[in-house]
Wavefront OBJ file of the C-alpha trace (Angstrom):
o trace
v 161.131 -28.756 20.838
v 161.153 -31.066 23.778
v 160.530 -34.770 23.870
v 161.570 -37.479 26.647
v 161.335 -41.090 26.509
v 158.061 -42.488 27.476
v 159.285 -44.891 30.054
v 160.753 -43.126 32.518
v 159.846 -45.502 35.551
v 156.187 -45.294 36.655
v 153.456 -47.698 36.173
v 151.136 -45.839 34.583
v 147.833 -46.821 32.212
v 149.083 -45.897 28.518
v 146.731 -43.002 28.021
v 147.683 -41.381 31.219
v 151.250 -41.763 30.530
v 150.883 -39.813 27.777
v 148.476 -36.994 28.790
v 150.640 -36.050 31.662
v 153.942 -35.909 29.367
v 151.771 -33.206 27.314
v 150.291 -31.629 30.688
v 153.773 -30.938 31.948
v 154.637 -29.153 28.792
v 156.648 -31.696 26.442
v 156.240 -31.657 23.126
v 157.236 -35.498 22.031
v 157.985 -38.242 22.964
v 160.792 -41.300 22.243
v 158.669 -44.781 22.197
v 160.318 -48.074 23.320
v 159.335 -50.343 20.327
v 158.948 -53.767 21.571
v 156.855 -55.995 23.958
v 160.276 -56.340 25.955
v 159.532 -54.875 29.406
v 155.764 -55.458 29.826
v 155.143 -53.408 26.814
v 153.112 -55.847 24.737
v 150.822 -52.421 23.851
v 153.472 -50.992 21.943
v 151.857 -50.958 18.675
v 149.275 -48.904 19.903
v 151.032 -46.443 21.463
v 151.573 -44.082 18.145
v 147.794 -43.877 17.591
v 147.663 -42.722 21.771
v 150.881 -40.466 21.331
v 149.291 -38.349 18.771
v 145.547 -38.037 20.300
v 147.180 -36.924 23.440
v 148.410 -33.582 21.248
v 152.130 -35.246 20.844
v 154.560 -36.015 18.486
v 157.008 -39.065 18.005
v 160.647 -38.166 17.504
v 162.192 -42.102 17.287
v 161.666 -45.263 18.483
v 164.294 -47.235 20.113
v 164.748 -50.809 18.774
v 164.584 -54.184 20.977
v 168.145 -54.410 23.104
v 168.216 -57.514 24.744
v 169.813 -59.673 21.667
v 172.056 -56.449 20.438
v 175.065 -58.737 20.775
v 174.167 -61.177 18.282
v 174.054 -59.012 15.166
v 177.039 -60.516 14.326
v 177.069 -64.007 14.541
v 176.785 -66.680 11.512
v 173.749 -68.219 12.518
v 170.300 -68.001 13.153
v 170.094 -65.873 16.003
v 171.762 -62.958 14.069
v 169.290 -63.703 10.895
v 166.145 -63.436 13.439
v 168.051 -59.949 14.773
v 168.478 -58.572 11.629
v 165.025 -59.273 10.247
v 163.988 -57.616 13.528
v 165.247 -54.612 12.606
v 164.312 -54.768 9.148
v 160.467 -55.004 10.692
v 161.106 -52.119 12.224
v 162.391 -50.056 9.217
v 159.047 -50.595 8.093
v 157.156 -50.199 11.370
v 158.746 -46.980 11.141
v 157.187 -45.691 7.556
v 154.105 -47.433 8.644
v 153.157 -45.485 11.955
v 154.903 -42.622 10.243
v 158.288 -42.337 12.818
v 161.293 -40.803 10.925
v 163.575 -42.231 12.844
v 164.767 -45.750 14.552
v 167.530 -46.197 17.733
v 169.727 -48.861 17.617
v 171.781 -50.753 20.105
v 175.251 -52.403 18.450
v 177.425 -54.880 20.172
v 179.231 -54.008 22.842
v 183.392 -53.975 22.491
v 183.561 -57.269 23.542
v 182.023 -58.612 20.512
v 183.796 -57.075 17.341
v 182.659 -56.399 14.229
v 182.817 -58.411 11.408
v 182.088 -58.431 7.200
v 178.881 -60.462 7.950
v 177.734 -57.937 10.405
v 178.565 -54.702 8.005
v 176.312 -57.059 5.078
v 173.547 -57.270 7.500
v 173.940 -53.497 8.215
v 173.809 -52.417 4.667
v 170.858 -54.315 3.935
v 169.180 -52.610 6.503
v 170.315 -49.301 5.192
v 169.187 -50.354 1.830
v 165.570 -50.831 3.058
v 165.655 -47.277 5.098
v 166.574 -45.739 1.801
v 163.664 -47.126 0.339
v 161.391 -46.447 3.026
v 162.838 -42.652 3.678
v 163.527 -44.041 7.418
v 166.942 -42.709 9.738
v 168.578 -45.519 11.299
v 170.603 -43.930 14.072
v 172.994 -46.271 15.759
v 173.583 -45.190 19.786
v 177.072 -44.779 21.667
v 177.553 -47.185 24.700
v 180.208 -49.421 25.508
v 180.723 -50.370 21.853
v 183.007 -47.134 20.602
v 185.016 -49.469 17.865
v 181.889 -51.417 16.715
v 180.116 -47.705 15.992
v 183.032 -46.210 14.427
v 183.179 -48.840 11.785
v 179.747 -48.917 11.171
v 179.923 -45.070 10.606
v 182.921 -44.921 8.478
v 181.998 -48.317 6.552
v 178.504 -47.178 5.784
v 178.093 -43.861 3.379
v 174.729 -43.643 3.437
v 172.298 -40.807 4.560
v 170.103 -42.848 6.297
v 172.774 -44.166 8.507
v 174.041 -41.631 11.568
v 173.865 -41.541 15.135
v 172.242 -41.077 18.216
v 173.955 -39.320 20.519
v 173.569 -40.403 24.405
v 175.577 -37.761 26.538
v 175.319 -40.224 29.311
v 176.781 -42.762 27.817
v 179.318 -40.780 26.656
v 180.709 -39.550 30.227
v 180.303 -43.153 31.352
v 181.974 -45.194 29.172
v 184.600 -42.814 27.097
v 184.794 -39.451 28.838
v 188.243 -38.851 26.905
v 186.921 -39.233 23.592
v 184.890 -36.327 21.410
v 182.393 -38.165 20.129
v 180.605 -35.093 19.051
v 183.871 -33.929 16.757
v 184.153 -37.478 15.388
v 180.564 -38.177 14.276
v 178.514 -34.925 15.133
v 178.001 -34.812 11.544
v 175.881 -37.906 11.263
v 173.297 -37.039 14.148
v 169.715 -37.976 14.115
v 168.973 -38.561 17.757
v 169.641 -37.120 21.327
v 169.509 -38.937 24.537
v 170.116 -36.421 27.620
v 170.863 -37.740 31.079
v 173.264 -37.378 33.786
v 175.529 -39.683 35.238
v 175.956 -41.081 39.130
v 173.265 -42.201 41.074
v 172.080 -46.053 41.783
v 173.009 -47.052 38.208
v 175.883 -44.593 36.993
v 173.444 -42.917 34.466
v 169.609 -41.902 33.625
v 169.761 -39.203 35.823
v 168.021 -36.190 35.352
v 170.270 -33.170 34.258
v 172.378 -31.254 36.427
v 172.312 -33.923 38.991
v 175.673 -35.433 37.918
v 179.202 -34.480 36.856
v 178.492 -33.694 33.266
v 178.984 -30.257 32.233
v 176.114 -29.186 30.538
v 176.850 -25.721 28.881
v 179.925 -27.396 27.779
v 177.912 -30.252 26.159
v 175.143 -28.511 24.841
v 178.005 -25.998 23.258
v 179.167 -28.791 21.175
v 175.740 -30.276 20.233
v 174.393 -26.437 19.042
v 178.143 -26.158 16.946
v 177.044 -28.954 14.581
v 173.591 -27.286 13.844
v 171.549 -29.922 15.305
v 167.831 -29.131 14.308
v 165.945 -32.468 16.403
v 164.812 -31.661 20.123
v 166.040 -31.704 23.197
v 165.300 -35.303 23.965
v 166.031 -36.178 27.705
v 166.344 -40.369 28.777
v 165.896 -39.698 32.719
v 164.601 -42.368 34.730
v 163.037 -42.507 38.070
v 165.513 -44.599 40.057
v 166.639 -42.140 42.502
v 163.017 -40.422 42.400
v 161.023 -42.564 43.569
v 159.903 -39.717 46.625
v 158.177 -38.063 43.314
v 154.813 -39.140 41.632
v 154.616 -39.367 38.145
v 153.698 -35.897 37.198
v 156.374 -34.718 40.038
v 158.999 -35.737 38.173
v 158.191 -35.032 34.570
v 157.577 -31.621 36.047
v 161.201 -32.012 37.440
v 161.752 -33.266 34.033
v 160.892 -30.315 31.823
v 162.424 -28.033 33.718
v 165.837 -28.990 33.346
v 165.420 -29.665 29.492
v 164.248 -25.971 29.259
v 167.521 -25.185 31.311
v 169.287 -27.583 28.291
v 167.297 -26.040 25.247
v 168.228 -22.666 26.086
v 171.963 -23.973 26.956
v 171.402 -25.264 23.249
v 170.003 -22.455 21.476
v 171.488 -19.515 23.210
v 175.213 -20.192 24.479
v 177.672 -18.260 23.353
l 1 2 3 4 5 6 7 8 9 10 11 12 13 14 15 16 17 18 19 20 21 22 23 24 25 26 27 28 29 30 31 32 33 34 35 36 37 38 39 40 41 42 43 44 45 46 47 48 49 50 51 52 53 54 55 56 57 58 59 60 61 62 63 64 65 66 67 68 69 70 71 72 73 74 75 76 77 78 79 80 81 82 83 84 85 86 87 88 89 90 91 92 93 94 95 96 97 98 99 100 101 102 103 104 105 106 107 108 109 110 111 112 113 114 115 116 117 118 119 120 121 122 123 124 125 126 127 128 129 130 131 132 133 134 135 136 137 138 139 140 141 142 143 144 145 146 147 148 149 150 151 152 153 154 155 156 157 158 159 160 161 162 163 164 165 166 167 168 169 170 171 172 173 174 175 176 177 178 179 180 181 182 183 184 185 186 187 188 189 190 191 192 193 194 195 196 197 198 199 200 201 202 203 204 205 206 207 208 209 210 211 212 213 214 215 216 217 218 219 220 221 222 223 224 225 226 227 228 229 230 231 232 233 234 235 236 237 238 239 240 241 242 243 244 245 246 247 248 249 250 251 252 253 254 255 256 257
């Protein structure tokens, strides 16, 4: 299976959007689950996704306030309920899994913060939903979520990306492959340092896609590429573009020695 985030750049109408993910050839998609970004249709976007022949792997969770999940006041309450709502957006519209954002190193974790985690993971218990917590710049903050929080529903989303940005010495893979529910696949360098398409970058991609097929992985090969440095591309240009290189990835994934 293939799936790719469904903003990758391009103004499009929603229903086109989707159509030409499934003309190029992908499978699913990866929804951005907020009205952050112009997205105020977000909502309607499952009921679209699936009459356009597609499936939805995840959603990703609001980022702009990830900071304040642990602070003692009322802007970490209003985060936390947030992503409580979308626990149960998620067994509403049917999407087994959520993407979340936690602070970044320069806010460290604290025993409020792990409370407000574990209530969350209570309700995805309840609700059958994966919460899947994402690498960035917040290695310490992850790895005590991970190892403070033994619960099934709690794992992590693995953003290669990421990875060979921010901690290229560290195996994330080895320390928390285990716990994966969630792939985002991009390369790094360009305008930004990341959200390139694959094989555009430094990253070694048999090497990485070695390591994710070693811990029996079974979700798809979910690329986060973004149009920054293709804007000389339409739309269905560079989901064509797209495609191909997660094919090149899937059978990286499935068939490397």
């Amino acid at each position: 299976m293939i799936t790719i985030y469904d903003w990758f750049g391009y103004e499009l109408p929603i229903k086109e959007r989707y159509q030409l993910i499934k003309k190029v050839g992908f499978d699913g998609v990866l929804l951005w689950w907020s009205e952050g970004f112009g997205r105020n249709y977000y909502r309607d976007a499952p009921q679209i996704v699936r009459e356009a022949g597609l499936f939805i792997e995840n959603i990703h969770t609001p980022v702009q306030n990830q900071n304040h999940l642990w602070l003692d006041n009322l802007d970490g309450e209003a985060l936390t309920d947030c992503y409580l709502k979308c626990v149960a957006d998620c067994a509403e519209f049917e999407i087994p899994t959520m993407v979340v954002h936690l602070p970044s190193e320069d806010n460290p974790y604290n025993t409020l913060g792990l409370d407000r985690i574990k209530r969350i993971a209570e309700k995805a218990e309840q609700l059958g939903i994966n919460v899947a917590f994402e690498n960035l710049r917040n290695l310490a903050n992850l790895a005590y979520v991970l190892e403070q929080v033994d619960s099934l529903r709690i794992g992590f989303c693995y953003d290669c990306g990421h990875h060979y940005h921010y901690y290229p010495d560290d195996d994330l893979l080895s320390m928390y492959g285990s716990r994966l529910m969630a792939l985002h696949l991009h390369d790094i360098g360009g305008s930004y340092s990341q959200h390139q398409l694959p094989f555009d970058g430094p990253i070694n991609w048999a090497a990485a896609m070695k390591k994710i097929a070693e811990k029996n992985y079974s979700g798809a090969t979910a690329i986060e590429a973004m149009n920054w440095d293709y804007k000389h591309l339409s739309a269905e240009e560079f989901l064509q573009e797209a495609f191909e290189r997660a094919k090149r990835l899937e059978a990286l994934r499935l068939y490397n020695p």
